[in-house]
PDB file with SEQRES, HELIX, SHEET and CRYST1 records, atoms N, CA, C and O in Angstrom:
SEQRES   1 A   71  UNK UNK UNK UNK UNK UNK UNK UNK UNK UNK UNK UNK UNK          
SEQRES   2 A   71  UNK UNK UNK UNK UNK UNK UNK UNK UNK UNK UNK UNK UNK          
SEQRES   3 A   71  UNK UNK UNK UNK UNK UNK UNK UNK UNK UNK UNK UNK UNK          
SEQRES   4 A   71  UNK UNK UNK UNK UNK UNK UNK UNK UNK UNK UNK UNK UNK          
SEQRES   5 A   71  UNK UNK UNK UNK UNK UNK UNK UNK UNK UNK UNK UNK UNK          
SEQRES   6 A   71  UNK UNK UNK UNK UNK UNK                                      
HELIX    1 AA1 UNK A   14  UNK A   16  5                                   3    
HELIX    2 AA2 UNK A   67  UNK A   70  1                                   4    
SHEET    1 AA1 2 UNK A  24  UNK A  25  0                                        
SHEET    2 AA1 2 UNK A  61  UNK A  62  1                                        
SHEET    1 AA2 2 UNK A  27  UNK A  29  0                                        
SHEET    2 AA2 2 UNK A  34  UNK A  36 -1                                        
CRYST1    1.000    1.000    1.000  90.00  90.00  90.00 P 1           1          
ATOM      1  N   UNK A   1       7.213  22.743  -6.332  1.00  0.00           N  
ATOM      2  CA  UNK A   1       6.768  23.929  -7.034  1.00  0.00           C  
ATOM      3  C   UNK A   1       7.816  24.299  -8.075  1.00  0.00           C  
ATOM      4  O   UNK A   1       9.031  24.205  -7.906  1.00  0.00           O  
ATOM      5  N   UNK A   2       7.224  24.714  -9.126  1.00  0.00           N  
ATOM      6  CA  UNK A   2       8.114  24.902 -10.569  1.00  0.00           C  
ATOM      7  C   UNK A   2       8.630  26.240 -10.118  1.00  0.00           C  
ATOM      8  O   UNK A   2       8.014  26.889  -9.273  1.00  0.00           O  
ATOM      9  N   UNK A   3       9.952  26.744 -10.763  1.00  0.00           N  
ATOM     10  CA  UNK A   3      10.205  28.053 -10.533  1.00  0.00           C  
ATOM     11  C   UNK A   3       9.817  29.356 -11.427  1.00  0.00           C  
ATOM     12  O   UNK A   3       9.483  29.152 -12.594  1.00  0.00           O  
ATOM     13  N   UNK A   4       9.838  30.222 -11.101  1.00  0.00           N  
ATOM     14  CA  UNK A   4       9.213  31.473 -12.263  1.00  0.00           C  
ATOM     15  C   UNK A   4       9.161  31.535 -13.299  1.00  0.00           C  
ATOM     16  O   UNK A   4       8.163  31.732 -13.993  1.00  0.00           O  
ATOM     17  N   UNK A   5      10.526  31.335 -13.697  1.00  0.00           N  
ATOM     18  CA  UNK A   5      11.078  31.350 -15.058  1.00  0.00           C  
ATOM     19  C   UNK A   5      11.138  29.902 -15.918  1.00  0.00           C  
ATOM     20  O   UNK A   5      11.778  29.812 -16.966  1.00  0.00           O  
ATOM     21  N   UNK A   6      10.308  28.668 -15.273  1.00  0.00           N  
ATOM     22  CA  UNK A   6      10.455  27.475 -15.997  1.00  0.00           C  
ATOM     23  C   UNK A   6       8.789  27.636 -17.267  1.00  0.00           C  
ATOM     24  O   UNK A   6       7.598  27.946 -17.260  1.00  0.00           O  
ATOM     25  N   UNK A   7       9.957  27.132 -18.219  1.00  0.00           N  
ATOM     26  CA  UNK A   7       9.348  27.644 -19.418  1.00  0.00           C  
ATOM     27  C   UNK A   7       9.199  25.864 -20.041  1.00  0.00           C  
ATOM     28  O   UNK A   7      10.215  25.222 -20.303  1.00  0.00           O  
ATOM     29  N   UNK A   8       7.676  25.221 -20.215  1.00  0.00           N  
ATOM     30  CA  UNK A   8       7.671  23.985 -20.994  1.00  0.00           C  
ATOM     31  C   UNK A   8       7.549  23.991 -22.482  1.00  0.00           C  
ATOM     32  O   UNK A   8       7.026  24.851 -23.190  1.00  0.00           O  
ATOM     33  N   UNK A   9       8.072  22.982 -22.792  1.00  0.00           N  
ATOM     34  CA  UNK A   9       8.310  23.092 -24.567  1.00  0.00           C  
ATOM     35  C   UNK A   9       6.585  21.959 -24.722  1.00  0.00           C  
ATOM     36  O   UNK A   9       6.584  20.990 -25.481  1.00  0.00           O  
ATOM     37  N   UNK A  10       5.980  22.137 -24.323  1.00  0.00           N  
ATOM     38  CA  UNK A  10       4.956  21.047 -24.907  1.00  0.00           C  
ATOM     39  C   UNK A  10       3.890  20.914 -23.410  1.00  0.00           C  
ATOM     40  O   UNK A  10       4.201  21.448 -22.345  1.00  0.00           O  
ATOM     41  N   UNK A  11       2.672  20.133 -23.605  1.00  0.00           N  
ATOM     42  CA  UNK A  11       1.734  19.833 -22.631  1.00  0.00           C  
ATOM     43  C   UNK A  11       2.545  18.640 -22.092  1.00  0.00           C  
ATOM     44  O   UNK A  11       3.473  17.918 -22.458  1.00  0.00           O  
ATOM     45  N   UNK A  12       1.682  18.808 -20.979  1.00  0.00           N  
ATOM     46  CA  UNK A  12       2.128  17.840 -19.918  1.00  0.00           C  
ATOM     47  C   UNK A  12       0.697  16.789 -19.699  1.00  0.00           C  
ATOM     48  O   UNK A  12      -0.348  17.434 -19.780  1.00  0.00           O  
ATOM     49  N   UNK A  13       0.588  15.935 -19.550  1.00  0.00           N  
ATOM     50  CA  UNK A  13      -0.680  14.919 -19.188  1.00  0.00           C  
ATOM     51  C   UNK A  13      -0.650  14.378 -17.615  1.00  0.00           C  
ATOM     52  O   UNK A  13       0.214  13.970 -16.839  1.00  0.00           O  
ATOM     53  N   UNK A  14      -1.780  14.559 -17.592  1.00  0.00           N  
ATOM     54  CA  UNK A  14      -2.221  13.955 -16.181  1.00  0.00           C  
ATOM     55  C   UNK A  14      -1.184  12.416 -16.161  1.00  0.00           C  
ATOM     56  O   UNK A  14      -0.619  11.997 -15.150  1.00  0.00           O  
ATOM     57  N   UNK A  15      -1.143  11.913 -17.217  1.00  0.00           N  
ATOM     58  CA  UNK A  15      -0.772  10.619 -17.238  1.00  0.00           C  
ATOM     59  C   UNK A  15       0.424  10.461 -17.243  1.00  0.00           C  
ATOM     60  O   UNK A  15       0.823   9.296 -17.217  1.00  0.00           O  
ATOM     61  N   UNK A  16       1.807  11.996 -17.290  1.00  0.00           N  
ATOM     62  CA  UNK A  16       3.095  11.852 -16.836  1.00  0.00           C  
ATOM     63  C   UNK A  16       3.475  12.065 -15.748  1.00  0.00           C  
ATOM     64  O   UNK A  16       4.635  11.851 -15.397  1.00  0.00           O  
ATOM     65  N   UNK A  17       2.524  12.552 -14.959  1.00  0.00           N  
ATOM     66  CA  UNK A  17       2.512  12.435 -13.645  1.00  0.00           C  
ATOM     67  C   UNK A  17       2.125  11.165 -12.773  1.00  0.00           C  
ATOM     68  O   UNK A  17       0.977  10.736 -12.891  1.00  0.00           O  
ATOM     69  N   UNK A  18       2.980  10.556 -11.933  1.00  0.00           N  
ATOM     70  CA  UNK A  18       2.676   9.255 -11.136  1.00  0.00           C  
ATOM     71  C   UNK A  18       2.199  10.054  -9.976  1.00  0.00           C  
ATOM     72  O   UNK A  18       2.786  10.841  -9.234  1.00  0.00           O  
ATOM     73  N   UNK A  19       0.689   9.535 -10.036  1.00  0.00           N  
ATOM     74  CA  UNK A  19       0.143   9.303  -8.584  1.00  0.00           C  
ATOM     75  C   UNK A  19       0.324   8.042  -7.678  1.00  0.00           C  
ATOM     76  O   UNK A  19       0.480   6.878  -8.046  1.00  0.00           O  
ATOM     77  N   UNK A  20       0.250   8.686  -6.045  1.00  0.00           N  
ATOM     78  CA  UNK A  20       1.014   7.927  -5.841  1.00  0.00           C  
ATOM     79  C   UNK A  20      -0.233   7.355  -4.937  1.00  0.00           C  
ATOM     80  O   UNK A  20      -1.054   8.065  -4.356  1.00  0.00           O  
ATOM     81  N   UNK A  21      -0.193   5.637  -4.942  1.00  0.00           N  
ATOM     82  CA  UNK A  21      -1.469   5.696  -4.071  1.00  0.00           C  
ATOM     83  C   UNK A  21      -1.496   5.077  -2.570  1.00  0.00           C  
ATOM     84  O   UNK A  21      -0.423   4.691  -2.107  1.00  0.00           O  
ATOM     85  N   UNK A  22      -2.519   4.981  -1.896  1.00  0.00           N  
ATOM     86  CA  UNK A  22      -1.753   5.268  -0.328  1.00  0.00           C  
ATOM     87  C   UNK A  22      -1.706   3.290  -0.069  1.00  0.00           C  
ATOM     88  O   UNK A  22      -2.266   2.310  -0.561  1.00  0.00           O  
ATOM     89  N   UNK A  23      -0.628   3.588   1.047  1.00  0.00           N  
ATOM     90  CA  UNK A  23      -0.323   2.198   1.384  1.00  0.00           C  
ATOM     91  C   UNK A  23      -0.536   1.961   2.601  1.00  0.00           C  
ATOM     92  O   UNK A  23       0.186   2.533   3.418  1.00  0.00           O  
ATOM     93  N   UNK A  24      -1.579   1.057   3.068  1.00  0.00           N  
ATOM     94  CA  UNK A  24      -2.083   0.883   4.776  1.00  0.00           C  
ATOM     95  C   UNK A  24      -1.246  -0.137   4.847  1.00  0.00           C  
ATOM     96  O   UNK A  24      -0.897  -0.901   3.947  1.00  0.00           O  
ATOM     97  N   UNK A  25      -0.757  -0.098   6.638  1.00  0.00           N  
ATOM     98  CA  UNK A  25       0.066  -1.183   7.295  1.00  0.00           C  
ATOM     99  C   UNK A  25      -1.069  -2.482   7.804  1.00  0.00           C  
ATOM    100  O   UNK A  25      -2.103  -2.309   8.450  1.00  0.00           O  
ATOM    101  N   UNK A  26      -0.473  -3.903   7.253  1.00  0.00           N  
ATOM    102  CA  UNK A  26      -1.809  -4.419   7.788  1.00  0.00           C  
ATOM    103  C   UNK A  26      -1.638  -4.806   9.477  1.00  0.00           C  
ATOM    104  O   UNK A  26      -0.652  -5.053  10.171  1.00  0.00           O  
ATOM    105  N   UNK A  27      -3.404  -4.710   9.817  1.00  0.00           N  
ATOM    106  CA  UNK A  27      -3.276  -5.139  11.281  1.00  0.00           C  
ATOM    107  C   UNK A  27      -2.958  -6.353  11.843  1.00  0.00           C  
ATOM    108  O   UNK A  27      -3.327  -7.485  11.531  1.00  0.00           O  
ATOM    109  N   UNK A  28      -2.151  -5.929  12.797  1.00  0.00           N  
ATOM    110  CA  UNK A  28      -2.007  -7.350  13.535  1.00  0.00           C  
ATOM    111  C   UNK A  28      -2.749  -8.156  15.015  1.00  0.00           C  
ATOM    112  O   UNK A  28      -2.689  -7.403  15.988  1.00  0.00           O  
ATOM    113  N   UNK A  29      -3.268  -9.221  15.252  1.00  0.00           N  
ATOM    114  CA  UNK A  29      -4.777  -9.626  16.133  1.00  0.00           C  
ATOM    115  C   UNK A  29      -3.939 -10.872  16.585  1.00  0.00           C  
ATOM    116  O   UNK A  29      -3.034 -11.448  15.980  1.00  0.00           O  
ATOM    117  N   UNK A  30      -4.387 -11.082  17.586  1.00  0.00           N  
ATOM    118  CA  UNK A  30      -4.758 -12.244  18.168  1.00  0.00           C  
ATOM    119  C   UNK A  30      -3.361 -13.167  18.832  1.00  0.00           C  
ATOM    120  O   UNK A  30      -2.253 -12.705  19.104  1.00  0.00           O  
ATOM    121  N   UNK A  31      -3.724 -14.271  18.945  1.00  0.00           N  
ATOM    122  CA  UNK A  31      -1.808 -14.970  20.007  1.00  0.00           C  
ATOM    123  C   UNK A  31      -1.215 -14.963  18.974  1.00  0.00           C  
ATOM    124  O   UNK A  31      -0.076 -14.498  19.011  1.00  0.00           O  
ATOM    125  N   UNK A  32      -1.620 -15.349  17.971  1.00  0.00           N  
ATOM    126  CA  UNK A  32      -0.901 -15.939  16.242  1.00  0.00           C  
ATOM    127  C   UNK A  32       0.015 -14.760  15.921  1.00  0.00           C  
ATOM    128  O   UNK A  32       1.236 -14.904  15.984  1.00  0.00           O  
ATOM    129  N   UNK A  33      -0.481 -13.730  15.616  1.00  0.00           N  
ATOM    130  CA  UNK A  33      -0.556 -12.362  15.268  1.00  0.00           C  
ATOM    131  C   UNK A  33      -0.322 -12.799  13.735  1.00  0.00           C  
ATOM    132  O   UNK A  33       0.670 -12.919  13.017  1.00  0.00           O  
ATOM    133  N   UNK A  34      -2.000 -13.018  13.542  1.00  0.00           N  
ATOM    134  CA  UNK A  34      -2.411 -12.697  12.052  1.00  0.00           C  
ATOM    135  C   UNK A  34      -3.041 -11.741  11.513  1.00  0.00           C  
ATOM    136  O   UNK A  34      -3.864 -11.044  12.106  1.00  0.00           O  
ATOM    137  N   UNK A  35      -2.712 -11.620  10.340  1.00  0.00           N  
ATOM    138  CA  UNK A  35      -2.300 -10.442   9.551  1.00  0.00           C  
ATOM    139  C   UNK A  35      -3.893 -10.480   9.219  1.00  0.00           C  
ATOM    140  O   UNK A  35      -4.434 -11.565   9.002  1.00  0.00           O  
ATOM    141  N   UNK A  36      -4.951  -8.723   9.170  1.00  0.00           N  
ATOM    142  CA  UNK A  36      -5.924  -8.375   8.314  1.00  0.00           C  
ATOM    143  C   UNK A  36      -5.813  -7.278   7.599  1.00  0.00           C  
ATOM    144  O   UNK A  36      -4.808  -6.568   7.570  1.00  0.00           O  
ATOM    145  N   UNK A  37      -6.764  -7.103   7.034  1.00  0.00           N  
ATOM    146  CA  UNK A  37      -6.489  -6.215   5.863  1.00  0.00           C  
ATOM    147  C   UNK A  37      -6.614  -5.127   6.615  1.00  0.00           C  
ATOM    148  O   UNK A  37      -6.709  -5.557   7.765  1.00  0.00           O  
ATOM    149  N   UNK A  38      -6.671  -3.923   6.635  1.00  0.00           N  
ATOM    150  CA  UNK A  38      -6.537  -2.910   7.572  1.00  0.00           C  
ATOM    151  C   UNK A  38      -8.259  -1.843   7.192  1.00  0.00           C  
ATOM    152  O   UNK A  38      -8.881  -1.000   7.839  1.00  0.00           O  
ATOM    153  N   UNK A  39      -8.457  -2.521   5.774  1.00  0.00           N  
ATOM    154  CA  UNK A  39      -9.823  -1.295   5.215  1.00  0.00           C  
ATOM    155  C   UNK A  39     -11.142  -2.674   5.201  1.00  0.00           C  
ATOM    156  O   UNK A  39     -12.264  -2.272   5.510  1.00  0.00           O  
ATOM    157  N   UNK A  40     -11.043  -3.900   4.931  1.00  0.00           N  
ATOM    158  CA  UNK A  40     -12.011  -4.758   4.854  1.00  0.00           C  
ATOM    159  C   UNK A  40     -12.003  -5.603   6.017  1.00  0.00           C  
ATOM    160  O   UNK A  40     -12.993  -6.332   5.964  1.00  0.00           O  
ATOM    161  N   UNK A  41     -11.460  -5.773   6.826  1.00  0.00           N  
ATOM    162  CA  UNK A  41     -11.151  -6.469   8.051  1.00  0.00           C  
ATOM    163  C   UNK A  41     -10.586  -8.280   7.601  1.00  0.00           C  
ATOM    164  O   UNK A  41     -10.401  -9.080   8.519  1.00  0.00           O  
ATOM    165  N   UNK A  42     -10.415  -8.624   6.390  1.00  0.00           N  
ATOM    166  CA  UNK A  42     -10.392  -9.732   5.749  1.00  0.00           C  
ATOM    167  C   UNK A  42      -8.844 -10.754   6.653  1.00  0.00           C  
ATOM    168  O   UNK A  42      -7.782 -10.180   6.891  1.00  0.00           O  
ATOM    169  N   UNK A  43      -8.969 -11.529   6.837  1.00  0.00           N  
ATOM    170  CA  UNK A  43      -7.899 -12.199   7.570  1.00  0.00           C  
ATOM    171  C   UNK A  43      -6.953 -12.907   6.333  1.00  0.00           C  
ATOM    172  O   UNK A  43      -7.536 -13.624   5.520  1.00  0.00           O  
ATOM    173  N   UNK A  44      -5.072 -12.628   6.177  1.00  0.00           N  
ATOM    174  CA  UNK A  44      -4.777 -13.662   5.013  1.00  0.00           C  
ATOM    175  C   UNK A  44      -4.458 -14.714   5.284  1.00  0.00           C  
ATOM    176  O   UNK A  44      -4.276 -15.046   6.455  1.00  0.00           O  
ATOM    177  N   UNK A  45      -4.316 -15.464   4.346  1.00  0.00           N  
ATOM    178  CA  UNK A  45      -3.685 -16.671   4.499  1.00  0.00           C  
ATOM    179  C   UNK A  45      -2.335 -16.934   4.521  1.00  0.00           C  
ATOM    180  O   UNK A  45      -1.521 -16.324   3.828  1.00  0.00           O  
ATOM    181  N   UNK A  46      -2.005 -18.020   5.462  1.00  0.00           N  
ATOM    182  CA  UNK A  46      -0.645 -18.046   5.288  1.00  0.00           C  
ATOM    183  C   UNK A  46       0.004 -18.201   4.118  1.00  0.00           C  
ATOM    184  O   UNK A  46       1.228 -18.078   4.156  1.00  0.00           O  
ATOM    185  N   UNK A  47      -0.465 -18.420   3.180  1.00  0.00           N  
ATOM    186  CA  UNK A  47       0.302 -18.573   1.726  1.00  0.00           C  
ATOM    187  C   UNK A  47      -0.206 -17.324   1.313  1.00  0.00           C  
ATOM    188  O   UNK A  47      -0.140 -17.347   0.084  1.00  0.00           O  
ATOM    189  N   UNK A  48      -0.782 -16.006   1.762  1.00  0.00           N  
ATOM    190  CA  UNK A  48      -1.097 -14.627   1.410  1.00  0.00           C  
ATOM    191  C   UNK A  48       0.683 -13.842   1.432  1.00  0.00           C  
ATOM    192  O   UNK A  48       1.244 -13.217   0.531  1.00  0.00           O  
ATOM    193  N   UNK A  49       1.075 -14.121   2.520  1.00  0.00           N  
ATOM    194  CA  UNK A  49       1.863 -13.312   3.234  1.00  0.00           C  
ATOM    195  C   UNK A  49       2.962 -11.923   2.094  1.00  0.00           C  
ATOM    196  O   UNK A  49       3.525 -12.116   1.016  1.00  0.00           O  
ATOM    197  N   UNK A  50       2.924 -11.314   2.493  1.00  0.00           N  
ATOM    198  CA  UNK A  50       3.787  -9.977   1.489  1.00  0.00           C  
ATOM    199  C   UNK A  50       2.994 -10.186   0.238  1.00  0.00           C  
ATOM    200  O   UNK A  50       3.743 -10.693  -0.598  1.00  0.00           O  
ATOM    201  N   UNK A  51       2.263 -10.076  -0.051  1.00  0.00           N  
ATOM    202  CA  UNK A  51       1.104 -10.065  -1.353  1.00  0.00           C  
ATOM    203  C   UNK A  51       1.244  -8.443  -1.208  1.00  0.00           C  
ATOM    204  O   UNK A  51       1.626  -7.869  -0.188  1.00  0.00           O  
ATOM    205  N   UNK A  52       0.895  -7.877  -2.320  1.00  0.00           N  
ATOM    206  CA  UNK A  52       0.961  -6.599  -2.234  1.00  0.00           C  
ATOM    207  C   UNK A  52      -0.867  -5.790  -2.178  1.00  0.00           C  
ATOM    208  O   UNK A  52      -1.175  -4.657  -1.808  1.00  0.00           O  
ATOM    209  N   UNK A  53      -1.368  -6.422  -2.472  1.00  0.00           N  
ATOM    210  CA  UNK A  53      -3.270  -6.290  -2.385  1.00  0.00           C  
ATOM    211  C   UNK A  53      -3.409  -7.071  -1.584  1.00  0.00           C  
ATOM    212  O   UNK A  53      -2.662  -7.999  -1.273  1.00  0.00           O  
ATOM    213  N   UNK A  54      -4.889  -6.611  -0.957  1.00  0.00           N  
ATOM    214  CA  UNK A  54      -5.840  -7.575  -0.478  1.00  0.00           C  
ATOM    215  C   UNK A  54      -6.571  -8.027  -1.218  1.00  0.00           C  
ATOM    216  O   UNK A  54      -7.191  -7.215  -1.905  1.00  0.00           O  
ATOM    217  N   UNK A  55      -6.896  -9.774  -1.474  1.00  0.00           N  
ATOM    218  CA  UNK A  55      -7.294  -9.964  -2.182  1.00  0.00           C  
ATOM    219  C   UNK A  55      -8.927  -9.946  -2.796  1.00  0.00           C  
ATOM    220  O   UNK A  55      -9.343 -10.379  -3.871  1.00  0.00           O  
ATOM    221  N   UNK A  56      -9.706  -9.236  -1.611  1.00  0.00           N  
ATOM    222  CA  UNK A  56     -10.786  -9.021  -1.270  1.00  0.00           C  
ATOM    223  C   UNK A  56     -11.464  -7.434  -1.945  1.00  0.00           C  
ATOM    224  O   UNK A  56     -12.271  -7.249  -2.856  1.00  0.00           O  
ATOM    225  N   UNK A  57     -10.840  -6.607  -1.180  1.00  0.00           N  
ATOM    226  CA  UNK A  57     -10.581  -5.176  -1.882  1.00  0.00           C  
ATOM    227  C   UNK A  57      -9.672  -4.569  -2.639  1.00  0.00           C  
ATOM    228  O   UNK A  57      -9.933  -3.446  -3.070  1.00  0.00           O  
ATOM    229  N   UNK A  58      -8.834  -4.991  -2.845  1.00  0.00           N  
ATOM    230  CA  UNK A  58      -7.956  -4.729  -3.629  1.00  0.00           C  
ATOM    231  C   UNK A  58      -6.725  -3.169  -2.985  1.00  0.00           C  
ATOM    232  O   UNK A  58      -5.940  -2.418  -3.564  1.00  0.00           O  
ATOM    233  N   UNK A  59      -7.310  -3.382  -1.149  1.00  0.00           N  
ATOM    234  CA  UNK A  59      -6.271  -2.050  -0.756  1.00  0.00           C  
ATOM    235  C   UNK A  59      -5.019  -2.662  -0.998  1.00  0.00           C  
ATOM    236  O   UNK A  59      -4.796  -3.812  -1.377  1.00  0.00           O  
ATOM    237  N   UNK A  60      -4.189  -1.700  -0.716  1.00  0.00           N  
ATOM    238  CA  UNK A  60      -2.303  -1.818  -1.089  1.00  0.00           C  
ATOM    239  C   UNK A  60      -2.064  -2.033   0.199  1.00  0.00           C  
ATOM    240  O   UNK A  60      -2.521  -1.162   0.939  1.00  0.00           O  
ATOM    241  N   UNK A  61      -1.510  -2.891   0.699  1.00  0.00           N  
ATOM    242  CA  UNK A  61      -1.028  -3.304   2.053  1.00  0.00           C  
ATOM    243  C   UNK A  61       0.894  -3.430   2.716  1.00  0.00           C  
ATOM    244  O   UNK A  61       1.670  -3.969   1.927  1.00  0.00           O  
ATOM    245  N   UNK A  62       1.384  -3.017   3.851  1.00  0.00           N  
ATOM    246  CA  UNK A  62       2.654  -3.010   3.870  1.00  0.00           C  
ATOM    247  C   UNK A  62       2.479  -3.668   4.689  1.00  0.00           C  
ATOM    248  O   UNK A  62       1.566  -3.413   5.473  1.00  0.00           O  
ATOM    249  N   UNK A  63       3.482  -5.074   4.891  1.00  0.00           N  
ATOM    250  CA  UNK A  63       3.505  -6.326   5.979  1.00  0.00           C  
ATOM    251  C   UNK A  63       4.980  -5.238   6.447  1.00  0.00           C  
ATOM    252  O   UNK A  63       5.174  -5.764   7.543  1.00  0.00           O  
ATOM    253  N   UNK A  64       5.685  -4.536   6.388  1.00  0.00           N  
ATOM    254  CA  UNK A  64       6.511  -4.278   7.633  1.00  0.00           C  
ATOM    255  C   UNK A  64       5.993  -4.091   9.059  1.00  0.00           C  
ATOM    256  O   UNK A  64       6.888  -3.922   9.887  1.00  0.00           O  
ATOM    257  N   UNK A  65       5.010  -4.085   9.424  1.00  0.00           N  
ATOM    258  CA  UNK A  65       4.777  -4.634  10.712  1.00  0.00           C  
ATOM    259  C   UNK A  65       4.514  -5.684  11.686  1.00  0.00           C  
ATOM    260  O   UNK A  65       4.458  -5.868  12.901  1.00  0.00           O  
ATOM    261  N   UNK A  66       4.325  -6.539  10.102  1.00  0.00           N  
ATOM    262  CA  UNK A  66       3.868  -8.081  10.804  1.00  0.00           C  
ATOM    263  C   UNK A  66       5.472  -8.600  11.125  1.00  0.00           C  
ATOM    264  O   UNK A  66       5.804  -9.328  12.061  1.00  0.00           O  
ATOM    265  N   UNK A  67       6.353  -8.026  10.101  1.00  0.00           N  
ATOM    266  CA  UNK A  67       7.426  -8.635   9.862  1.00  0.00           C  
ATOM    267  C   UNK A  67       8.312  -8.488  10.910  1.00  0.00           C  
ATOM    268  O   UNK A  67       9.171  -9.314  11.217  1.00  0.00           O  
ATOM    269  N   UNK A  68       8.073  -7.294  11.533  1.00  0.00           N  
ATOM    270  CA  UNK A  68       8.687  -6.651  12.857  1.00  0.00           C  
ATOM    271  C   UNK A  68       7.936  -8.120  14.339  1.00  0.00           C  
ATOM    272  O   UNK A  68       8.632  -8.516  15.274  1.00  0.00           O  
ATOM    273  N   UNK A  69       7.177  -8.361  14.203  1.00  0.00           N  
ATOM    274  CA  UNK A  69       6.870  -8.976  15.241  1.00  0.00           C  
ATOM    275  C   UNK A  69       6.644 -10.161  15.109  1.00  0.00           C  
ATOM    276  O   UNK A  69       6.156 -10.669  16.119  1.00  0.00           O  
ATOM    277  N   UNK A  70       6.862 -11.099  13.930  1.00  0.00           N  
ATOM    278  CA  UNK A  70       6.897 -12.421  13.539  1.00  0.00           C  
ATOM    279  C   UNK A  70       8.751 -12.694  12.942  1.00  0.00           C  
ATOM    280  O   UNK A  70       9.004 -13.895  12.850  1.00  0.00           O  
ATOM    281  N   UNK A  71       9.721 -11.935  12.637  1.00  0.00           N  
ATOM    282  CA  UNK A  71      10.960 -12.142  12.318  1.00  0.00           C  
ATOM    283  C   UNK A  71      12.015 -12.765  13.187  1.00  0.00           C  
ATOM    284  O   UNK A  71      13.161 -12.906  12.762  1.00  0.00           O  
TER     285      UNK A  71                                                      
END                                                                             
């Protein structure tokens, strides 16, 4: 929150503001413990791995959990 007295010299745009967009952990299944997408259920490939999309839907995905239990 801006304070009382903050005074801008000019407009501001939606577009200097970074939205920030959300990042699902992907799930982990099965003896393998392979990695799916967490919103399309899509399984990756091993040459997927730390990709930052799914390549299916295009959600934002965080492998720190696969990484925790495959490291």
């Amino acid at each position: 929150m801006l304070p009382k007295d903050y005074e801008c010299e000019g407009q501001i745009s939606l577009f200097d503001t970074e939205r920030s967009e959300p990042v699902f952990p992907v799930n982990i299944k099965g003896i393998c413990d392979d990695a799916y997408c967490p919103k399309c259920n899509r399984a990756f490939e091993d040459t997927e791995t730390d990709i930052e999309r799914c390549p299916k839907c295009g959600c934002k995905v965080d492998w720190t959990p696969w990484h925790y239990h495959n490291d």
